[in-house]
C-alpha positions in Angstrom: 100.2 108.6 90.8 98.6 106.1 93.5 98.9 102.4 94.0 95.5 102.2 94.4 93.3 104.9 92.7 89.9 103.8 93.2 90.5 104.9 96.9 93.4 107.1 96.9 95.7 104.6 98.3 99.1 104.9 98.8 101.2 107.2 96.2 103.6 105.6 94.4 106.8 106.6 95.6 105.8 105.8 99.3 104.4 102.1 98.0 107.7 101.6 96.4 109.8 103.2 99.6 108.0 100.9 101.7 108.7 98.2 99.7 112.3 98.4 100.1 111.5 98.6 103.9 110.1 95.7 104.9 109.6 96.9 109.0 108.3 100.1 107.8 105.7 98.8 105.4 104.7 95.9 108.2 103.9 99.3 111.0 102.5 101.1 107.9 100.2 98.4 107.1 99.4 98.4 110.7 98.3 101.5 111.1 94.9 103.3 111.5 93.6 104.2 108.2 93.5 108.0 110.0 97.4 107.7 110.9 97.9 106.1 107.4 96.3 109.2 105.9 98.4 111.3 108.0 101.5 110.0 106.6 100.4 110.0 103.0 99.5 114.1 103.5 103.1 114.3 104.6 104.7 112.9 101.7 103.0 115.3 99.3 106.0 117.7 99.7 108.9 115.4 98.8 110.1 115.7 95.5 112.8 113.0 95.3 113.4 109.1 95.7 116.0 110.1 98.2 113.9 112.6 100.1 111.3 110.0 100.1 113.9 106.6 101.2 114.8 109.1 104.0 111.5 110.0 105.0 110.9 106.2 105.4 113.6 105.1 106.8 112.7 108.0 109.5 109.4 106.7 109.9 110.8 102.9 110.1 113.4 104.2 113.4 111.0 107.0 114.9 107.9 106.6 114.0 106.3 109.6 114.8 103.3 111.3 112.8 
């Protein structure tokens, strides 16, 4: 499920891990749409809200793509 399905925004559980991240949703926001994309492709693997809080909070201390 996406946020935004008229343009295959952001899925779901990303939106909502951002959400609870308030520095990683202001870089996310930031971002090039391509490195925006890049990130969303990544998070087609997680399977949990833990797995996905993780990969957030990753992204939020790394942020690598």
């Amino acid at each position: 499920m996406f946020i935004n399905d008229a343009d295959r925004g952001v899925p779901l559980g990303l939106g909502l891990a951002l959400a609870q991240n308030s520095g990683a949703l202001s870089r996310f926001a930031g971002l090039p749409l391509a490195e925006r994309q890049a990130i969303i492709e990544r998070t087609h693997s997680i399977n949990s809200k833990k797995e996905m809080r993780g990969f957030v909070e990753n992204l939020a201390k790394n942020w690598e793509v």
